[in-house]
N, C-alpha and C positions, 0 to 999 in steps of 0.2 A: 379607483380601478373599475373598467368597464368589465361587463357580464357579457358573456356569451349564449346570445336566448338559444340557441339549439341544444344548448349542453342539460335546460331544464325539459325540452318536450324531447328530445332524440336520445336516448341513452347508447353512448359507444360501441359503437360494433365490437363482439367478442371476436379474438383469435381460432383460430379453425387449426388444423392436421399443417395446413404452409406453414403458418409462423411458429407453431413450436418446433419443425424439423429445422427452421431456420435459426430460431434459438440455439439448436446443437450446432450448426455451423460455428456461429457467433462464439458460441464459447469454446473455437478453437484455438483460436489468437490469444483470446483471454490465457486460456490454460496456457502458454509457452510463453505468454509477455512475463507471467509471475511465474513463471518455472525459469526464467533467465536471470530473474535477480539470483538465483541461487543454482546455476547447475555449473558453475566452477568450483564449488566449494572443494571438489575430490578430484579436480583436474588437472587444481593448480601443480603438485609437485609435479605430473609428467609436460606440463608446460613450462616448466623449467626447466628439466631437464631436455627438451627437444630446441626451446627457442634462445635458450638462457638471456633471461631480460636481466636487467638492469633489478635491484629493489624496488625504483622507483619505476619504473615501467611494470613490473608486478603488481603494484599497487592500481594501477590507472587500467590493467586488463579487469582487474578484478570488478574496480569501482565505478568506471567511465560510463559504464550500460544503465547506472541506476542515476550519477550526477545528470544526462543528456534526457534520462526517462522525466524526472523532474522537471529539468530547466525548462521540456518544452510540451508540455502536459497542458497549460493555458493556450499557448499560441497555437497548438492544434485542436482545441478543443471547440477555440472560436475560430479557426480557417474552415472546419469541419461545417459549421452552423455557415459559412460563404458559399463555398463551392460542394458541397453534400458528402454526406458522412459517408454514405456507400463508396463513391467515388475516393474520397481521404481512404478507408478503409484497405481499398482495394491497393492503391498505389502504396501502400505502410506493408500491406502483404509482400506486393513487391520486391520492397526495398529488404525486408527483412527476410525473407529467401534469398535473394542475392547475398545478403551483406552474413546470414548464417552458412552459404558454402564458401565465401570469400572466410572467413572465418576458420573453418573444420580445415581447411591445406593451406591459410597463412603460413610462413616460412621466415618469419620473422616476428618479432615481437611488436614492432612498428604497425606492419600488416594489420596483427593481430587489433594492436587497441584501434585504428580505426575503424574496422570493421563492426566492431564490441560499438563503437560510439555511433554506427548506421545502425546499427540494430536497436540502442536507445532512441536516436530519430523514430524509426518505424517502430519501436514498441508505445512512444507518444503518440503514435495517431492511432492506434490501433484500440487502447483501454476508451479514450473518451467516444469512440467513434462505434466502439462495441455499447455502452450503455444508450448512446445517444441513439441509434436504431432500434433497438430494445424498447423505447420509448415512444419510437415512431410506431412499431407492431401493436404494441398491444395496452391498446387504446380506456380497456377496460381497467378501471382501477384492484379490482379482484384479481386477473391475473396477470397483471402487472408489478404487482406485489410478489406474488410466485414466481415469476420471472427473476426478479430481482433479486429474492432470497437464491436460485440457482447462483445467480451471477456472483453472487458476494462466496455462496461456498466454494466455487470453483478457484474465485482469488485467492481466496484465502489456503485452497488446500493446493493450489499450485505451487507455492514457497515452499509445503513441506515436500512433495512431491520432486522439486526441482532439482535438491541435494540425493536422492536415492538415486534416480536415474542418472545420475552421474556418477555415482559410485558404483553402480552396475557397471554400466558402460565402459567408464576406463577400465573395468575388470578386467571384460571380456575384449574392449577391440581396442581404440586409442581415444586420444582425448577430443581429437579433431570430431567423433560420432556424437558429442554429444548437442554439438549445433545442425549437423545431419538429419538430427529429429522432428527437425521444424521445416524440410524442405516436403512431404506429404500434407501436412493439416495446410500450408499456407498454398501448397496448388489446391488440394482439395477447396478452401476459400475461395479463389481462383478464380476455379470452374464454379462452385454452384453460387457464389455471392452473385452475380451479377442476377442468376434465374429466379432465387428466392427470396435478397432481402432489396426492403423497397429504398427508395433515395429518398432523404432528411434535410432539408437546409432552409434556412431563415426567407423566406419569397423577400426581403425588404434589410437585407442585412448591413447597408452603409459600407462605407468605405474602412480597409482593411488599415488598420492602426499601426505602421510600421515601428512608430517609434517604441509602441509599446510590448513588443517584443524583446529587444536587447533590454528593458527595463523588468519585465518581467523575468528575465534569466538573471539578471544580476542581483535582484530579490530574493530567488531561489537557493542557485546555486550557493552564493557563499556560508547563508545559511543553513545548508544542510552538508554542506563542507567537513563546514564547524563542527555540526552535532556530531557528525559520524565520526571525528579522529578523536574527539574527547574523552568516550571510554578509554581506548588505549594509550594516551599521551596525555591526558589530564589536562587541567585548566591555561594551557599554555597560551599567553597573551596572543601570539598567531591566528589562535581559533577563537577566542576573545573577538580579536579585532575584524576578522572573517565573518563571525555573525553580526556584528556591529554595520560594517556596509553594509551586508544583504540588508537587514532592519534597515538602514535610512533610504537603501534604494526602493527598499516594500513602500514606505512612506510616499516615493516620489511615485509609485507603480497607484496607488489607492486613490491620490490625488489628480491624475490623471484618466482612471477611468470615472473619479466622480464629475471633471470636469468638462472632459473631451466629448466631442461632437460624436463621435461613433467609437464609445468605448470595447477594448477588448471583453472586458466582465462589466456586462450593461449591471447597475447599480440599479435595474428594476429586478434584477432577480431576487432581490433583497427584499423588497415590496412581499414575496408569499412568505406568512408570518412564521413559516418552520424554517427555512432555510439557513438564515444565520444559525439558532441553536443546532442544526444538522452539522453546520458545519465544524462547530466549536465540537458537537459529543462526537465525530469521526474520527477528529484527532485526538480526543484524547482515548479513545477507543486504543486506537494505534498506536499510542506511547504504551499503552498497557502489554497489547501483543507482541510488541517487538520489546519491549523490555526485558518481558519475562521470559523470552527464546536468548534474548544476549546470557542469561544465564544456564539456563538447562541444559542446552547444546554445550556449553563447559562443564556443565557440571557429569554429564555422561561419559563424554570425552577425560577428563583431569580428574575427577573424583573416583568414579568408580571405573576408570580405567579402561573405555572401550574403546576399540578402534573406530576408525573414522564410518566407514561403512553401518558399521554394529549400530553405532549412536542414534548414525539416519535411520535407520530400519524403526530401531522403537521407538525413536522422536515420528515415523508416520502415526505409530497406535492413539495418541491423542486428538489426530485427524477423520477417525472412522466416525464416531458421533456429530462434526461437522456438516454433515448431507442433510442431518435431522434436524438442527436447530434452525437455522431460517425458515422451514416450510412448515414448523410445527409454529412460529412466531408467527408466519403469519396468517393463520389458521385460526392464532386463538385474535389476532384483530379484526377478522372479517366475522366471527363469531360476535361483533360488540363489545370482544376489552378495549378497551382504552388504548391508543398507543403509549402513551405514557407510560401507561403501568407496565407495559411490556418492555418497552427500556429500561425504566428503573428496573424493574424485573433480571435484566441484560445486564444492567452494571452492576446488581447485588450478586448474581451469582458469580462472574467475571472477580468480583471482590473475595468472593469465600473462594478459587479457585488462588489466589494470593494467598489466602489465610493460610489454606493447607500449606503452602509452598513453606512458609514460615516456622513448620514445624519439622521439616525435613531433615533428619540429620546425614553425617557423610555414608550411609549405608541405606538410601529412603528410595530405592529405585520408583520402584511399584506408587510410593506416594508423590514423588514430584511427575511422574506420568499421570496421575491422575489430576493433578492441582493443573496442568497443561492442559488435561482433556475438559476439566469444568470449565478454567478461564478462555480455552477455544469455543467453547459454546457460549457463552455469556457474550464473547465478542461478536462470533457472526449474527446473536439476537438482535445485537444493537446494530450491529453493521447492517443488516437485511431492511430494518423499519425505518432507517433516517436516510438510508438512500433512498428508499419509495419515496419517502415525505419530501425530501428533497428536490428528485424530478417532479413528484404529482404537483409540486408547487412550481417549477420553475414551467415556462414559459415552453410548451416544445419545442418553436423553432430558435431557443435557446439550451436547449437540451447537451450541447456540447460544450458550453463556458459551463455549463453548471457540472456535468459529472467532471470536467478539468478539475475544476474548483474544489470539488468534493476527493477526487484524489491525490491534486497535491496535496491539500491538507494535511493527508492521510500520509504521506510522505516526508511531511514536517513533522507531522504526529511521532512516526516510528522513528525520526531521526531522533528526537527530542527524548522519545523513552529510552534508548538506548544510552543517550549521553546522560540522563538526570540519574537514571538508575542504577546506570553501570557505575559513574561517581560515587554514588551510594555507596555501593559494593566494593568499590575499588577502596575508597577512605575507610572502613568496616575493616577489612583485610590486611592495610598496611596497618592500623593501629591494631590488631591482634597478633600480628607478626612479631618476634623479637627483635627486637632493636642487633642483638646481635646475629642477625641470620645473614648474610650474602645477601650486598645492592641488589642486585638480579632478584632472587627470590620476594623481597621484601616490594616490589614493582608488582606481580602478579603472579599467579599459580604456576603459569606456565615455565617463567622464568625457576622460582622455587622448585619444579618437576626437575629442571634441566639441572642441577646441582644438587640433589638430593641426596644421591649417593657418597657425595663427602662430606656431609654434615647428617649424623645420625639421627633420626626424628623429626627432620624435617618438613618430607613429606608429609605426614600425619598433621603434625600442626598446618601447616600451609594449608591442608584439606581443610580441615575444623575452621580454619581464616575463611575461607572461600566462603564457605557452609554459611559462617557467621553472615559474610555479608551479602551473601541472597536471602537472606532473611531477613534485613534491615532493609533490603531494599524492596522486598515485599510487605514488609509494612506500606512502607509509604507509597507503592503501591496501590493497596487495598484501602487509604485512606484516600488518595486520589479519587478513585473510584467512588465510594459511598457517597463522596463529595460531587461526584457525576450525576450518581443515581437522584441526588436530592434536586440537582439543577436540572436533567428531564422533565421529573417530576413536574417542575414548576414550570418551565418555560414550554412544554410539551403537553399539557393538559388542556389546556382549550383548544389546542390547532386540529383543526380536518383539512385533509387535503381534498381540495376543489380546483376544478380544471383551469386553469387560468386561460385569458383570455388571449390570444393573439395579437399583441403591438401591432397599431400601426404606426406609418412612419412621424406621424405627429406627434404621437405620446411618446414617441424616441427622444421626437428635438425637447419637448417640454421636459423629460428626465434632465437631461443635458441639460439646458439653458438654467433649469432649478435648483442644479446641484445637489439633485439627491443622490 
């Protein structure tokens, strides 16, 4: 790998008063791409009753926004790195104000999901195209890293954030306002994108990979197909075979960019020695946090009985500590800790944040809100230091494949916890069931709620089933984890992140031709 001599006598120009007001731009997109995976959660029943879809067309309103955010999170993140992320940005704003008031007075269900499926288009250009400028601002590695811990709390606390404002909303007006909310932050982008944040693209970027577009979606998608219907339908050969192509088309997706002449994901970003472990501890980051939310949001809702609203409200209290943990992480790595030890750090507490969970019983408000607010902070620790690690090593005018990279992941990650964990839970709960309770019941809580009343105590046990297996399934869990914290440790202890040097197009063709 070539060195870059300016980066030993020139030290980075620091950020000024521009780029951090541009930073609050920036993370306006961000705030509403992950506030959309979740502001139907409260909507859905009056979107029923106004558009009356299909079951299955309920399913595809719900789902479509997050299958199209995945599928195409790579092939924007490297079209972003061709033609400039500002540019990508701007035109995702776009789409995604059009496609959120096409939305809000859809008049059909049809309407609705495609609308739902532009807005996954323009929420995929918008997450990689927000870190990729991010990266372009602020050159210094000190606030670069503060930048980033922002960036990761805002995702992070936009999920929980997404469910409230939609159970306000439908409160008060209808369900059409709750994509209304995104027509102000995306003009505001609009108007000052163009004034304040600068343009990002590869000066030498090769010819755009067509093919490996449709191979990259078919990689994804069926894969996260899968994970997401297997909590509730279980091991069914369908979702079986579902992850099964995705897997052989990833294979034909990996072989291609190690081979092709101008890969979509250049296989030199593999070259900065934190990158792979970054990517591996993101997901598994994110099997932990969406694991542990497949449960607690039932368990507020079905155990202890709260309405839907209610739940969202004190499922935000574990979100307020959020703000502090990336900026305190990275406070204490520019002080001299170690990164390592700051993620291992990240995955031990994340782990003891499972532990409590495990001791929860059917009346543990107060403790599974806390077991949420520890394992939310132990996440964004790890989430804030291996996204730094991750860009500080990648290439910037690769800055777009690489945060793509880092949030599909990170969307395989959360499919994957919900599907391994939720099975947990779900096998835990039918084996503490009786054998004589009602099919229905003996499937899941919900079903068990819905007939409760004619079978005496059944609620109760069903509860204590549930109970049981959030707790076996935070075992394994917090064993995952420890099992993080110790792979950090080790593959995370000698890397510093150092400015890599800028490709040029020769060391492209030599990547290629050598098949790394």
């Amino acid at each position: 790998m070539t060195t870059n001599p300016k980066s030993t006598t020139t030290p980075p120009a620091r950020a000024g008063r521009r780029e951090w007001t541009a930073l609050g731009v920036l993370m306006l997109p961000l705030l509403l791409v992950s506030m959309d995976v979740s502001v139907l959660y409260f909507a859905v029943p009056s979107i029923s009753a106004d558009l009356e879809p299909s079951g299955t067309q309920q399913l595809w309103i719900f789902d479509i926004y997050a299958f199209v955010l995945a599928g195409l999170l790579m092939t924007m993140g490297s079209l972003g790195d061709r033609i400039g992320h500002r540019r990508l940005l701007l035109l995702g704003a776009a789409a995604f104000g059009t496609a959120s008031l096409t939305a809000a007075y859809a008049n059909s269900a049809e309407m609705l999901i495609a609308a739902r499926a532009v807005l996954g288009i323009g929420g995929a250009t918008l997450m990689p195209s927000t870190m990729a400028i991010l990266r372009t601002m602020f050159t210094d590695s000190g606030q670069r890293a503060k930048a980033i811990g922002v960036w990761s709390g805002v995702m992070t606390g936009g999920i929980a954030l997404g469910s409230v404002m939609s159970g306000v909303l439908v409160e008060h007006f209808w369900w059409g306002s709750v994509f209304l909310v995104n027509l102000p932050a995306m003009a505001l982008l609009l108007l000052l994108g163009p004034l304040l944040l600068p343009e990002s693209k590869n000066p030498a970027p090769g010819r755009f990979d067509l093919l490996s577009v449709p191979l990259s979606m078919a990689a994804v998608l069926p894969v996260v197909y899968g994970l997401k219907e297997i909590p509730s339908e279980g091991w069914n050969v369908r979702y079986v075979v579902s992850i099964t192509v995705g897997l052989l088309f990833a294979a034909l997706f990996v072989h291609r960019q190690r081979t092709g002449a101008s890969p979509m994901i250049s296989p030199a970003l593999f070259r900065g020695r934190g990158f792979a472990p970054s990517v591996a501890l993101n997901l598994v980051c994110m099997f932990a946090v969406m694991g542990s939310s497949y449960f607690t949001t039932q368990y507020l809702q079905s155990v202890l009985g709260m309405g839907a609203l209610e739940a969202a409200l004190w499922a935000l209290l574990p979100s307020v500590p959020i703000g502090a943990a990336g900026p305190i992480a990275t406070q204490l790595v520019q002080k001299g800790v170690n990164r390592a030890y700051v993620v291992t750090a990240g995955f031990v507490i994340a782990a003891a944040g499972f532990a409590l969970l495990t001791l929860a019983g059917t009346d543990s408000m107060w403790l599974v809100l806390t077991s949420c607010a520890v394992l939310a902070v132990g996440g964004v620790t790890v989430m804030s230091q291996i996204m730094d690690l991750a860009m500080g090593t990648a290439p910037v005018e690769r800055a777009g494949a690489a945060s793509s990279l880092m949030e599909t992941g990170g969307e395989f990650g959360g499919a994957l916890g919900m599907a391994v964990l939720g099975s947990i839970g779900t096998a835990i709960y039918r084996h503490d069931i009786p054998s004589s309770a009602p099919d229905a019941a003996r499937e899941t809580l919900g079903g068990a709620l819905a007939v409760a009343d004619r079978v005496p105590g059944l609620a109760t046990v069903a509860r204590e089933a549930f109970t049981s297996g959030m707790q076996g399934a935070a075992i394994a869990g917090a064993v995952l984890l420890v099992g993080a914290a110790v792979l950090a440790a080790v593959t995370l202890r000698r890397v510093e992140v150092r400015e890599p040097a800028c490709e040029t197009p020769d060391e492209q063709s030599e990547l290629s031709t050598s098949g790394v």
